[in-house]
Structures are given as structure tokens and as C-alpha cells.
DODO-498600 format. One line per 3 residues: number of its first residue (from 1); for each residue z, y, x of N, C-alpha, C. Coordinates in nm, 2 decimals, m for minus. Atoms other than C-alpha are relative to their C-alpha. Layout:
BEGIN
NUM = Z,Y,X,Z,Y,X,Z,Y,X; ...
//
This chain:
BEGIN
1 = m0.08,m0.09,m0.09,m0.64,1.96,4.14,0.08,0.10,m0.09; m0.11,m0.10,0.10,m0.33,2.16,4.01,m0.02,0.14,0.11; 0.06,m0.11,m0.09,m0.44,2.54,4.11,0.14,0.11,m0.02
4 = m0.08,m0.11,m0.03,m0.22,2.85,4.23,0.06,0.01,m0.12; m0.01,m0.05,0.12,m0.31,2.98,3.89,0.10,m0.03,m0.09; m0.07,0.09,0.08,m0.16,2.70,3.69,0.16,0.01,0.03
7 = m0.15,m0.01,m0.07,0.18,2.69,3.90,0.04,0.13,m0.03; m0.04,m0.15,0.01,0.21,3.08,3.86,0.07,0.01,m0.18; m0.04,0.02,0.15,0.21,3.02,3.46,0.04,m0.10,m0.03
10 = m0.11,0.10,0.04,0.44,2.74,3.47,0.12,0.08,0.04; m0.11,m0.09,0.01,0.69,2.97,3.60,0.03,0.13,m0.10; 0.02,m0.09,0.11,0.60,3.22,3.33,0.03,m0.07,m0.14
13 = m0.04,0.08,0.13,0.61,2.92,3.07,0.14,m0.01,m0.02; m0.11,0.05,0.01,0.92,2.83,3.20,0.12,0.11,m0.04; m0.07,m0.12,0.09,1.10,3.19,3.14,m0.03,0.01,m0.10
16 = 0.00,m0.03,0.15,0.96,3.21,2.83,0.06,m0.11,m0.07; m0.11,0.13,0.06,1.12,2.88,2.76,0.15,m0.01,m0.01; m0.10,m0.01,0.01,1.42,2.94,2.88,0.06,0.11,m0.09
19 = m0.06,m0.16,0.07,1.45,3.33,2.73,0.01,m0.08,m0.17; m0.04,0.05,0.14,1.40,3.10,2.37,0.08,m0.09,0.00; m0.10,0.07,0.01,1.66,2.88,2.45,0.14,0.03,0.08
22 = m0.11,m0.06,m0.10,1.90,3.09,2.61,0.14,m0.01,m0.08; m0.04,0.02,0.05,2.11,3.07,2.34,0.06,m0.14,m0.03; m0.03,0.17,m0.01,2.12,2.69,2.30,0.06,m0.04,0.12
25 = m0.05,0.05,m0.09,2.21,2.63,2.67,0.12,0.06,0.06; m0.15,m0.07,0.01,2.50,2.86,2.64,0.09,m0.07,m0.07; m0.13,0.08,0.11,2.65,2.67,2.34,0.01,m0.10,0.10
28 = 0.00,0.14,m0.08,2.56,2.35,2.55,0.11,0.00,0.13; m0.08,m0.03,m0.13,2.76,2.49,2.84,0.11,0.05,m0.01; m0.10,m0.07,0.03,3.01,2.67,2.68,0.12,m0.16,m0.09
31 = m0.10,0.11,0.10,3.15,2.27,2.50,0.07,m0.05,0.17; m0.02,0.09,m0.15,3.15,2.14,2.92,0.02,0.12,0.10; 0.01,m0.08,m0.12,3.12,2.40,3.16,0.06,0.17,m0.04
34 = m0.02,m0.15,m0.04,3.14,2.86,3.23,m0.07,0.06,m0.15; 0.09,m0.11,0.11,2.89,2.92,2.87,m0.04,0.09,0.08; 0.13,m0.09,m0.04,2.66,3.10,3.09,m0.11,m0.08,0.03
37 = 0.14,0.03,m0.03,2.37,2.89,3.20,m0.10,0.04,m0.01; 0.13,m0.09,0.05,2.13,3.05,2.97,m0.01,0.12,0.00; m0.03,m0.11,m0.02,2.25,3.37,3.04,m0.08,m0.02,0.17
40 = 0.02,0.03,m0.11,2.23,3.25,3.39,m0.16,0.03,0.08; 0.16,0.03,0.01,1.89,3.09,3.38,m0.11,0.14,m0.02; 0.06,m0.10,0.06,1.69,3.40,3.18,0.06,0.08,0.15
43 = m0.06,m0.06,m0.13,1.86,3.61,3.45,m0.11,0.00,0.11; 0.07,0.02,m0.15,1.70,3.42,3.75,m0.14,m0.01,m0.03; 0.13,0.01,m0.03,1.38,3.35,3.60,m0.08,0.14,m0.09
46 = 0.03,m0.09,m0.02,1.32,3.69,3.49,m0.07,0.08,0.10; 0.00,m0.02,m0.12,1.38,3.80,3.79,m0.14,m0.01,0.09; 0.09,0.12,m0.08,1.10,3.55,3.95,m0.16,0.12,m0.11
49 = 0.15,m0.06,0.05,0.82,3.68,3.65,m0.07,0.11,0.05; 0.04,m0.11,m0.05,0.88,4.02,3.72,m0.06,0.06,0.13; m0.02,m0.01,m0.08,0.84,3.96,4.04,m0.15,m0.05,0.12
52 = 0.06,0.13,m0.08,0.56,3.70,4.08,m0.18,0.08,0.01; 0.11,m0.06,0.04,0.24,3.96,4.04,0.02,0.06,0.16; 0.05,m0.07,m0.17,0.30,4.09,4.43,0.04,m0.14,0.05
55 = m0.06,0.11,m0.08,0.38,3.71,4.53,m0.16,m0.05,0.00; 0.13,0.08,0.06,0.02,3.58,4.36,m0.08,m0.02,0.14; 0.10,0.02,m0.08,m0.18,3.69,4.69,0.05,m0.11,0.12
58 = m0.04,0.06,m0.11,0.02,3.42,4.91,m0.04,m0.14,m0.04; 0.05,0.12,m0.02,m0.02,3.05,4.95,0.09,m0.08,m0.15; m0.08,0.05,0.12,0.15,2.81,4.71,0.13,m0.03,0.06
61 = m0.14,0.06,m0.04,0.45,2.72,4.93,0.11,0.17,0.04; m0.06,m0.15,m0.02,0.49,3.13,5.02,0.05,0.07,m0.18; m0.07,m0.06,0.15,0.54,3.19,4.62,0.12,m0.09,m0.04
64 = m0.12,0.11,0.04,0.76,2.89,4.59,0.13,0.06,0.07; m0.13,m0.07,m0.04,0.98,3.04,4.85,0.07,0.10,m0.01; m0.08,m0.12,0.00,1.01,3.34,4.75,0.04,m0.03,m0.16
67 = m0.06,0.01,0.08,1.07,3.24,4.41,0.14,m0.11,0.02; m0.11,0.09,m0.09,1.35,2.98,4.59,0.15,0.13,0.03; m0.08,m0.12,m0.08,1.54,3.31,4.74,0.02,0.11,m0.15
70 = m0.05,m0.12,0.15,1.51,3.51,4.40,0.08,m0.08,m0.08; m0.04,0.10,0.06,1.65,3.26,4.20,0.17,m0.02,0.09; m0.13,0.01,m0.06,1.96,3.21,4.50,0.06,0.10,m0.04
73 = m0.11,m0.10,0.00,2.03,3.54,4.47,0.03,0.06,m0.15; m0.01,m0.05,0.15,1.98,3.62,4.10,0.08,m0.07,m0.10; m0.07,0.07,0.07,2.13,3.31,3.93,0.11,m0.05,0.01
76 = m0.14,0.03,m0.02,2.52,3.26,3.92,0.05,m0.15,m0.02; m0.02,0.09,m0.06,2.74,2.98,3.95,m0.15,m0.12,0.06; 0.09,0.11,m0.08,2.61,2.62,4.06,m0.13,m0.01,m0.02
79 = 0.12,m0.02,0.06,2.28,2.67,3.89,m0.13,0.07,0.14; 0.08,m0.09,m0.05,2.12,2.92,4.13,m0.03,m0.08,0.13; 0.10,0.06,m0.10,2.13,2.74,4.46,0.01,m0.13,m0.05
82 = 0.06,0.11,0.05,2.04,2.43,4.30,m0.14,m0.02,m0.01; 0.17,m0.09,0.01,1.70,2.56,4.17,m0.03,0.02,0.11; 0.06,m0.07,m0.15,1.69,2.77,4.46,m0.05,m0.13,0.12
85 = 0.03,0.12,m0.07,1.71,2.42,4.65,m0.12,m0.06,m0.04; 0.11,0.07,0.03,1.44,2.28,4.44,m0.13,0.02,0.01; 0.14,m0.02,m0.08,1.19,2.49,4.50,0.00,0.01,0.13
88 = m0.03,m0.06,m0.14,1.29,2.60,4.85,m0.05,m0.16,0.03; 0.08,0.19,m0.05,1.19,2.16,4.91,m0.16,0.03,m0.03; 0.14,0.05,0.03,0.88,2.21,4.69,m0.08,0.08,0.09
91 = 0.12,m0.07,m0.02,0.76,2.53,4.86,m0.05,m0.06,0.15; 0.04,0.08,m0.14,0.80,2.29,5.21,m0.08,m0.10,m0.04; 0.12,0.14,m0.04,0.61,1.99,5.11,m0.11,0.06,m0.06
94 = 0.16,m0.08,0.00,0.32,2.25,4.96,m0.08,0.04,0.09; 0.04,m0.08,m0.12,0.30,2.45,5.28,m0.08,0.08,m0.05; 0.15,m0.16,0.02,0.00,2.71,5.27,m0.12,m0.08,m0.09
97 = 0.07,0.02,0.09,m0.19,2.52,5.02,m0.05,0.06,m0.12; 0.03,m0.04,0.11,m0.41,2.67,4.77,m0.01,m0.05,m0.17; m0.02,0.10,0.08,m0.41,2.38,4.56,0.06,m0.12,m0.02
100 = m0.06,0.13,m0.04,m0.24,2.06,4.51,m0.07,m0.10,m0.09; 0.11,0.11,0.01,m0.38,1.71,4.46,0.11,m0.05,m0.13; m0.20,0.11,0.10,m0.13,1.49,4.16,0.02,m0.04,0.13
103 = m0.10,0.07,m0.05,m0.03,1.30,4.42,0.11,0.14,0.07; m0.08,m0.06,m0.04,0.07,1.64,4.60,0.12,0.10,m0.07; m0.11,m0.08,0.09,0.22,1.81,4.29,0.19,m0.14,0.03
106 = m0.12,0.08,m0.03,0.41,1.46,4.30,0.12,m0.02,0.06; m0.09,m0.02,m0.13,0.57,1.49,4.66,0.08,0.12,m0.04; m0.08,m0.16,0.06,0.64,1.87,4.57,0.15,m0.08,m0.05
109 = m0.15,0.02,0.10,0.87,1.74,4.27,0.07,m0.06,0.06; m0.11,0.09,m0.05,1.01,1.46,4.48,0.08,0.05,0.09; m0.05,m0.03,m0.13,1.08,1.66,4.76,0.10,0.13,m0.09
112 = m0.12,m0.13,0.03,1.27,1.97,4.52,0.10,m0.09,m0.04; m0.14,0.08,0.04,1.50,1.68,4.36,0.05,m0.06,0.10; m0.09,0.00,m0.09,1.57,1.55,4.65,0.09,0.08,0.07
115 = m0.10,m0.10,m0.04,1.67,1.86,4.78,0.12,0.02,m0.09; m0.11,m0.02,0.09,1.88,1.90,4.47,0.10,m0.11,0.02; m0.11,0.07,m0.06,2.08,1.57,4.56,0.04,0.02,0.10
118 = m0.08,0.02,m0.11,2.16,1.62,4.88,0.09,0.16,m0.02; m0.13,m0.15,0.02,2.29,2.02,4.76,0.11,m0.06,m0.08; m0.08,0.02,0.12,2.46,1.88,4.49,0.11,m0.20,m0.04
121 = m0.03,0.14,m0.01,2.52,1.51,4.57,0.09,m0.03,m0.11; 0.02,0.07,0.13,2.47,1.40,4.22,m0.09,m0.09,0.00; 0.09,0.19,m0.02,2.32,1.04,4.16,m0.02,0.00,m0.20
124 = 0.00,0.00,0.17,2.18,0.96,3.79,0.13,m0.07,m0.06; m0.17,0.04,0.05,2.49,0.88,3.59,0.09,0.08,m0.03; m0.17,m0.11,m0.03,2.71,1.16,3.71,m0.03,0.08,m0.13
127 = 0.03,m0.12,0.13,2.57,1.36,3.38,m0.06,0.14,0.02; 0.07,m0.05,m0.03,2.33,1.62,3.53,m0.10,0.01,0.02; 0.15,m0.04,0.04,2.02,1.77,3.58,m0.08,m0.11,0.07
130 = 0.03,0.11,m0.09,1.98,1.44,3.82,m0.07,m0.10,m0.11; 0.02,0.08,0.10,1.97,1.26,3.50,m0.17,m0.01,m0.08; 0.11,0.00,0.10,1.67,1.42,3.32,m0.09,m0.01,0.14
133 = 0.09,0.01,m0.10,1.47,1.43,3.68,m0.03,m0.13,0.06; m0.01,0.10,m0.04,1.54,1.13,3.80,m0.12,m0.13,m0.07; 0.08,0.10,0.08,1.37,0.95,3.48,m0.14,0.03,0.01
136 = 0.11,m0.01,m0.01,1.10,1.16,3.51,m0.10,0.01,0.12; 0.06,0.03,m0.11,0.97,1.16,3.83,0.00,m0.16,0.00; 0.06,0.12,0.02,1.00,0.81,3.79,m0.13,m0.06,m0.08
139 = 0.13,0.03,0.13,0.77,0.75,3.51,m0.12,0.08,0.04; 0.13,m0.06,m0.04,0.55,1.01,3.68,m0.08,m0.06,0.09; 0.06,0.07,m0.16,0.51,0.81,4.01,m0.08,m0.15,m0.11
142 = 0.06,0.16,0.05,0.48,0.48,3.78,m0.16,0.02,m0.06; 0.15,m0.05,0.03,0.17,0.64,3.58,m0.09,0.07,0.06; 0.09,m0.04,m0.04,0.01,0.80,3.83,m0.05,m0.11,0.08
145 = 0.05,0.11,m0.08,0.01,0.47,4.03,m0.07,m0.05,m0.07; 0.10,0.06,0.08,m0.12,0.29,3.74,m0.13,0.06,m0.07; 0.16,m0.07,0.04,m0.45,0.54,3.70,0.04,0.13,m0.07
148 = m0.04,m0.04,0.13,m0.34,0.71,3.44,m0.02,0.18,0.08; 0.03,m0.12,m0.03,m0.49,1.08,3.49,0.13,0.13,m0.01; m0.10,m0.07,m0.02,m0.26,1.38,3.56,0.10,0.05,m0.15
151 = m0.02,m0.05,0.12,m0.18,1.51,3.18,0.07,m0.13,m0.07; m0.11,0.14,0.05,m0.07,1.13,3.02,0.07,m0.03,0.08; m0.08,0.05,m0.10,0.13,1.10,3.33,0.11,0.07,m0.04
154 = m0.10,m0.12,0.03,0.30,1.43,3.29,0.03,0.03,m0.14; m0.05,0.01,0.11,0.35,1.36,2.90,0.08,m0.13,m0.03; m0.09,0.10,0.01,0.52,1.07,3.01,0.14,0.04,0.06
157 = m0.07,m0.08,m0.06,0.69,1.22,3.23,0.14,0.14,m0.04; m0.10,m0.10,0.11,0.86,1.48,2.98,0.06,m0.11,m0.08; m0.12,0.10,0.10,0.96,1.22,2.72,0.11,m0.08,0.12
160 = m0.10,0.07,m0.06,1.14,1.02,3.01,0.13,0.11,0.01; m0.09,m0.10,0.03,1.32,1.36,3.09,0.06,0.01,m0.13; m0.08,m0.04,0.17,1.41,1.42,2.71,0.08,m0.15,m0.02
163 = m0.11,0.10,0.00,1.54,1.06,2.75,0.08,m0.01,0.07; m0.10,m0.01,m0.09,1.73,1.13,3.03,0.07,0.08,m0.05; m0.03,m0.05,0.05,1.84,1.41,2.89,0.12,0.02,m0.14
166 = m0.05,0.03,0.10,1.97,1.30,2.59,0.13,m0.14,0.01; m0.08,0.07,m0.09,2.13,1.05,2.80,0.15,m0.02,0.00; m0.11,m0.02,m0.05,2.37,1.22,2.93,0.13,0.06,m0.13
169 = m0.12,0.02,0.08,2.59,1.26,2.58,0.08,m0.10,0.05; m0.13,0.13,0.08,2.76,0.92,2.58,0.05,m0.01,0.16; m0.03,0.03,m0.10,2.80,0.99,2.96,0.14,0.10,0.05
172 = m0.08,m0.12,m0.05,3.08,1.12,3.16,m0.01,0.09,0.12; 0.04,m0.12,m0.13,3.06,1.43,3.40,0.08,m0.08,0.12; m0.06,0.04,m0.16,3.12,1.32,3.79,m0.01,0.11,0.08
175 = 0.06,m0.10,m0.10,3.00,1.63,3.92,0.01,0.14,m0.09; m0.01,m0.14,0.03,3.07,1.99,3.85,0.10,0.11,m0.07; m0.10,m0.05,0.10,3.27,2.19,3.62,0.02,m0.10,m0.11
178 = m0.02,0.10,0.10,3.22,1.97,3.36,0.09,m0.15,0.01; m0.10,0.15,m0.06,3.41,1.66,3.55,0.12,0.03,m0.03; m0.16,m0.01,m0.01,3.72,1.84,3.55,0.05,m0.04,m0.17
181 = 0.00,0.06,0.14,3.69,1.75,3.15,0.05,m0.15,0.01; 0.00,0.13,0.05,3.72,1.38,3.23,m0.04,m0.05,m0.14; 0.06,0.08,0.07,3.69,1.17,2.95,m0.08,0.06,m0.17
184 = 0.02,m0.03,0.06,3.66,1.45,2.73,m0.14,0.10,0.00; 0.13,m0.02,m0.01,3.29,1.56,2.86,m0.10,m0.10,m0.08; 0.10,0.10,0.10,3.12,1.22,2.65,0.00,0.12,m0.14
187 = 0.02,m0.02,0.18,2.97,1.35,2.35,m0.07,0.16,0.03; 0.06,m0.13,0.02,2.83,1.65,2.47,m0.17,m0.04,0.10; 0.11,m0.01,m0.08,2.49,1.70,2.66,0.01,0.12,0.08
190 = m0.06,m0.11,m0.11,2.46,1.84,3.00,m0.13,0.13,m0.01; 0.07,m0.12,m0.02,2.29,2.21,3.02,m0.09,m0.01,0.09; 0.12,0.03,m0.07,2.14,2.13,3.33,m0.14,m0.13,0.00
193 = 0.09,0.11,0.03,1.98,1.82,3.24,m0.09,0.06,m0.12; 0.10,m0.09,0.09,1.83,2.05,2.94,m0.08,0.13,0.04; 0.08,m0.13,m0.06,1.71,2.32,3.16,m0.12,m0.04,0.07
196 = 0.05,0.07,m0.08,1.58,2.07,3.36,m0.18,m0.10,m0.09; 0.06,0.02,0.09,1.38,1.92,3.09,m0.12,0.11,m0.05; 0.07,m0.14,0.07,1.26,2.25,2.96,m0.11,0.06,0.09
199 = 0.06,m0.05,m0.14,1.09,2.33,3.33,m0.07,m0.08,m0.02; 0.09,0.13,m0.05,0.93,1.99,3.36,m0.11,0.02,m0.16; 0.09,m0.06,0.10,0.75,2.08,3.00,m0.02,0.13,0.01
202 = 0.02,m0.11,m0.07,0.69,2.41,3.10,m0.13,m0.01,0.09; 0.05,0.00,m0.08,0.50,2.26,3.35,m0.16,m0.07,m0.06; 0.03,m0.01,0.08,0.34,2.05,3.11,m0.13,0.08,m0.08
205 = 0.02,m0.06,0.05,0.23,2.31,2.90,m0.12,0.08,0.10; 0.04,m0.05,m0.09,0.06,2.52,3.21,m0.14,m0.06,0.04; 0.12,0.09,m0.04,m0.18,2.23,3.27,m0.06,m0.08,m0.09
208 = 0.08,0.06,0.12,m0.30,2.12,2.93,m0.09,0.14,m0.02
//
């Protein structure tokens, strides 16, 4: 069972992850996109840390949402309700749970990317954060079907992301600021598909 605890310090991992890469997802975003992401990012998940120590006494789907709603209002451009969408899904298919099962962490994640396609109606391909999630929730469902205990699932689960992620160089943007680049978006990698990456090890990290 994945506990409160765990979830609380994956969002703590995950700001500390992004505050050391804030820098890199700027350059990343500044070749395609506004060069804020990581500015962005650090921003919104600050925000959430400093925030998450009077959230702790609620359920898992009541922290999810309010970290959903800090995150809308804290993080700028397309980034903020994106996220915001992703958890704002997970903190619904959690509900008032104190804990979640793999299979329920599973649903969670299916249910925040989903929400991120239908905000953002991105499909893998288009060169975003769809790219690095996509792969990995795949390979998460495939190894948790085939036995495979929660931790080798979710270290499979990262490398698919880091191959999705790395992906999206040779690819062209369909979606976002980066599309309006056309053909001259190949060759770079997309920010959100690195942020996205960075969370899902984050998460990772929380439960080893």
C-alpha cells in the first residue's frame, strides 16, 4: 500500500527536483517555447511544499486537490492548469482514502493523464508531456499486470518516461507554443515531457 506519508514526500521530492533543474527546463524551453517552465514549475511547487504541512491532516484526494488549485493559481502559462488538471483527476479517483493499493496509485495516474489530454488535447506524438506519460503508464500497467511488485514496475516505468522523453527531439511540436516553430521544433526536447519525467521519478524515489 502507497501511504499519505509517501505521497506527501513525493511532492517534496518533486520540488526539490524541479528547484535543481530549474535551470535546465528553462534553457529547454527557452530553444521551443516562453523560457519559463522552470521558473514556472519551482514557483508552483513551492508554493504546494510550503503549503502541504496544514493539508497533511486531510484524506489523500483532499491534499491532491488542494495541491490541484495551488498549482492553477501559482504556475503560469499552459503548465499550471495542466498539472492543475492532473492532480485535480488524481485527487478524484483517490477520494477520502488514506491509502492506495498499486493498482489504485495506477487509476490515480491514469485518471490525471487523462485529464491532461482532454485539457490539452495532446495525443503521443504531438511532442509533449503526453509523450513521457503515455510510455509510462503504459509499462506501469504492463508490469504490474505481469506480477511484478510495485518498485520494479515504477522503475520501469521511469525509464519508459526517460524514453519517451527523449523521444520527443526528432519529433515535431503539434501542440502549444512550440508548434508555431514548425519544422524548426525537431532537434530540441520538450520541457514538459522533462518535467513530467522528473515527477514520475520523484515519485519513484518517495517509495524506495
Amino acid at each position: 500500500m502507497i501511504t499519505k506519508t509517501q505521497l506527501t514526500d513525493w511532492l517534496r521530492n518533486s520540488a526539490a527536483a524541479l528547484k535543481e533543474n530549474k535551470a535546465y527546463l528553462t534553457d529547454l524551453d527557452a530553444a521551443i517555447g516562453d523560457a519559463d517552465h522552470g521558473i514556472n514549475m519551482v514557483r508552483g511547487f513551492s508554493q504546494v511544499v510550503q503549503k502541504l504541512d496544514g493539508w497533511e491532516a486531510g484524506d489523500i484526494g483532499g491534499i491532491m486537490k488542494s495541491v490541484a488549485m495551488t498549482l492553477m493559481s501559482s504556475v503560469g502559462g499552459a503548465s499550471g492548469p495542466l498539472y492543475g488538471t492532473f492532480f485535480l483527476r488524481f485527487s478524484a479517483s483517490a477520494g477520502a482514502a488514506a491509502e492506495l493499493s498499486d493498482d489504485g496509485l495506477l487509476q490515480a495516474l491514469k485518471a490525471g493523464v487523462e485529464g491532461v489530454v482532454q485539457r490539452g488535447r495532446a495525443q503521443p506524438g504531438d511532442k509533449t508531456m503526453i509523450d513521457a506519460w503515455d510510455s509510462a503508464l503504459r509499462a506501469l500497467e504492463t508490469a504490474l499486470r505481469d506480477g511484478l511488485d510495485l518498485l520494479p514496475a515504477l522503475k520501469k516505468a521511469v525509464e519508459a518516461a526517460e524514453h519517451g522523453m527523449e523521444a520527443t527531439i526528432m519529433l515535431q511540436a503539434r501542440k502549444g507554443r512550440a508548434s508555431y516553430l514548425g519544422e524548426r521544433s525537431i532537434g530540441h526536447q520538450d520541457p514538459g515531457a522533462t518535467s513530467s519525467m522528473m515527477i514520475l521519478k520523484a515519485l519513484l524515489k518517495s517509495l524506495e
